[in-house]
C-alpha positions as CSV (number, residue, x, y, z in Angstrom):
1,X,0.6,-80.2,-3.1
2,X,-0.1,-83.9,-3.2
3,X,0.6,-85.6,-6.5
4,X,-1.7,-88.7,-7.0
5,X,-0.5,-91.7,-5.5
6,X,1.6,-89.8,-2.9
7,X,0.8,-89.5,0.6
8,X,1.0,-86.6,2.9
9,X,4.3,-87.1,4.0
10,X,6.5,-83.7,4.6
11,X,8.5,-83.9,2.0
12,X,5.6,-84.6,-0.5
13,X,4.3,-81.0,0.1
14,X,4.7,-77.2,0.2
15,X,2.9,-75.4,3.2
16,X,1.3,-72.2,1.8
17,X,-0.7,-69.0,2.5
18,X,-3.7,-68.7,0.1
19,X,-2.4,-66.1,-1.7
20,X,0.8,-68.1,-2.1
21,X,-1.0,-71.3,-2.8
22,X,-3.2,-69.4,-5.4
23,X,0.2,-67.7,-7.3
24,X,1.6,-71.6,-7.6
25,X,-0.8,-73.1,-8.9
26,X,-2.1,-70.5,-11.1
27,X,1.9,-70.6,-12.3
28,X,3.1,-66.7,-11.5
29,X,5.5,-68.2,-9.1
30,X,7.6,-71.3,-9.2
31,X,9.7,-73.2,-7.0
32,X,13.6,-74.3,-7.9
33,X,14.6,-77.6,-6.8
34,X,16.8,-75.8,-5.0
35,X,14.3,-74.1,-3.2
36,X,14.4,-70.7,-5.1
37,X,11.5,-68.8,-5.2
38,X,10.6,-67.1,-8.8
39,X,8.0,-65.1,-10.7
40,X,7.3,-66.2,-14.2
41,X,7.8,-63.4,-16.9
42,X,5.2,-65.3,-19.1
43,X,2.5,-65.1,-16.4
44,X,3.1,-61.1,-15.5
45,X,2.8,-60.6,-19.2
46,X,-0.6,-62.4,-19.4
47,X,-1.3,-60.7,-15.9
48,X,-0.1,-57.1,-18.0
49,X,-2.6,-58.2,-21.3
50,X,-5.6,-58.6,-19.1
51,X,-5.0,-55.8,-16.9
52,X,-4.8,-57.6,-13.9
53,X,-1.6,-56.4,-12.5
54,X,-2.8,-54.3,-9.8
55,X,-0.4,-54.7,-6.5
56,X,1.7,-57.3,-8.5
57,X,4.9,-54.9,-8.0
58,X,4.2,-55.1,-4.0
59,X,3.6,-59.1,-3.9
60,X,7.1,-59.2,-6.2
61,X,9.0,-56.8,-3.6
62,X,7.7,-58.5,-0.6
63,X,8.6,-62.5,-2.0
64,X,11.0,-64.2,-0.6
65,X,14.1,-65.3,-2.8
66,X,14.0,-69.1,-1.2
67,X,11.7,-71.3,0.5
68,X,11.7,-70.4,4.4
69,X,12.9,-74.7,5.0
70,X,12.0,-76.7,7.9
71,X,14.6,-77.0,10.5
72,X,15.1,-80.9,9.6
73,X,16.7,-82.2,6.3
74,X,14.3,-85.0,5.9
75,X,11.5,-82.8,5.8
76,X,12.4,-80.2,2.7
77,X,10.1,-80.3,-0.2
78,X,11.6,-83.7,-2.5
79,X,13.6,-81.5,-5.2
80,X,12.0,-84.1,-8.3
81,X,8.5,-82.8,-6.7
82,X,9.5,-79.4,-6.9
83,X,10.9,-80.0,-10.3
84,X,7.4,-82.0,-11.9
85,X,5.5,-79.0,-10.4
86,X,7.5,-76.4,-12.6
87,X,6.9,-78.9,-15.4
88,X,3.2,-79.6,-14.9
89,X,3.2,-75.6,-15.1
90,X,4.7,-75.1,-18.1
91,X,8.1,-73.9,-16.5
92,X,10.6,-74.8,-19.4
């Protein structure tokens, strides 16, 4: 995730898989400033209305709780990044 006008430093962005990648932006998961991982209620329930929800309970067992962090400080996601992203969402 690069917000316009950022660059691509480390901190300015989340390194996903696609199917992680896809979940964030599509707003089923969001990410804590402090780096915990979780599933929005709204989004399984739109997932449930258009029955879409096939293997949803396997990706929700096998998440992670937090962010798997890089092994320097300075590099973690930027905590107000993480916090617009949940916003730009629709995370209250």
């Amino acid at each position: 995730m690069v917000w316009a006008g950022g660059d691509n430093a480390t901190p300015n962005g989340l390194a996903l898989c696609y199917l992680h990648h896809e979940a964030y932006d599509r707003a089923l998961i969001g990410i804590q400033p402090d780096y915990r991982i979780q599933v929005s209620e709204a989004a399984v329930r739109r997932l449930q209305r258009l029955a879409r929800t096939n293997r949803l309970e396997h990706f929700r067992k096998n998440l992670r709780r937090e962010l798997l962090l890089p092994q320097r400080n300075q590099d973690y996601p930027l905590a107000e990044r993480l916090a617009q992203g949940l916003t730009l969402r629709g995370w209250g």
